[in-house]
C-alpha positions as CSV (number, residue, x, y, z in Angstrom):
1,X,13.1,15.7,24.9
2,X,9.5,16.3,24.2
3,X,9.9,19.0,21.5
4,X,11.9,16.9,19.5
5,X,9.7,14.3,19.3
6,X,6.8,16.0,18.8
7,X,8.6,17.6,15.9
8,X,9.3,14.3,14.4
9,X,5.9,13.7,14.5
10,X,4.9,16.5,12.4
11,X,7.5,15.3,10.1
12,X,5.8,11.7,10.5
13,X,2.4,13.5,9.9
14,X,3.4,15.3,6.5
15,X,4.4,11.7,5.3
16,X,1.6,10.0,6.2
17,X,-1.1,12.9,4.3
18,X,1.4,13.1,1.0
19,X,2.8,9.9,0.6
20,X,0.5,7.3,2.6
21,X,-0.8,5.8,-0.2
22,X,2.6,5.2,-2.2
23,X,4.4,3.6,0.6
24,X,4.5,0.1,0.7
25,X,1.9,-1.9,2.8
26,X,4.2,-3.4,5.3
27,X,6.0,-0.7,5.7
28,X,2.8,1.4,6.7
29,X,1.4,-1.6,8.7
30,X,4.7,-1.2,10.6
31,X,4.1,2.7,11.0
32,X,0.8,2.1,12.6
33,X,2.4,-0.7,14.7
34,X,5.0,1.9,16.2
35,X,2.3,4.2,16.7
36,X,-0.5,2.2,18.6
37,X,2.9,1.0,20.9
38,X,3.9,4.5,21.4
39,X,0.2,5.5,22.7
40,X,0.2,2.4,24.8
41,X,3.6,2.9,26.4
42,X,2.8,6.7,27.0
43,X,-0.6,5.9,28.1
44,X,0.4,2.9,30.6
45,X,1.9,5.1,33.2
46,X,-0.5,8.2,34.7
47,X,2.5,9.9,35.4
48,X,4.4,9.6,31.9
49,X,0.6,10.6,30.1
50,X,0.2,13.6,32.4
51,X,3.3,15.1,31.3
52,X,3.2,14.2,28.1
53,X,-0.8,15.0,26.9
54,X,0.0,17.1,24.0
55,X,2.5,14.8,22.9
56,X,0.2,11.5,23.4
57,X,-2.6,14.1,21.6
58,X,-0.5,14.3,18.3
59,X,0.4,10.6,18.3
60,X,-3.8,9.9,18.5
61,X,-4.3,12.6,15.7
62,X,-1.9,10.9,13.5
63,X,-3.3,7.5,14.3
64,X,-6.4,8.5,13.0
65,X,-4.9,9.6,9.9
């Protein structure tokens, strides 16, 4: 469901502005990994990114992070 994932990603978001720079660097390589895969997969289909824009919006925000 939409609203559960994008409430993981605030969850994911918190982590990544308070404890980015303690978490070890593979395990935030693998983060950004997951991320940039999610955007893809979402993006891929037109039909999948129209209904999901303000989920595919928060993963881009938190990519830029």
């Amino acid at each position: 469901n939409q609203q559960t994932k994008y409430y993981a990603l605030q969850i994911l978001e918190q982590v990544i502005k308070t404890r980015w720079k303690v978490l070890p660097r593979n395990q935030c390589e693998g983060i950004k990994k997951y991320i940039v895969g999610l955007i893809i997969k979402t993006s891929s289909d037109p039909e999948t990114m129209e209904n999901s824009k303000v989920y595919l919006n928060k993963l881009n925000m938190i990519l830029v992070q």
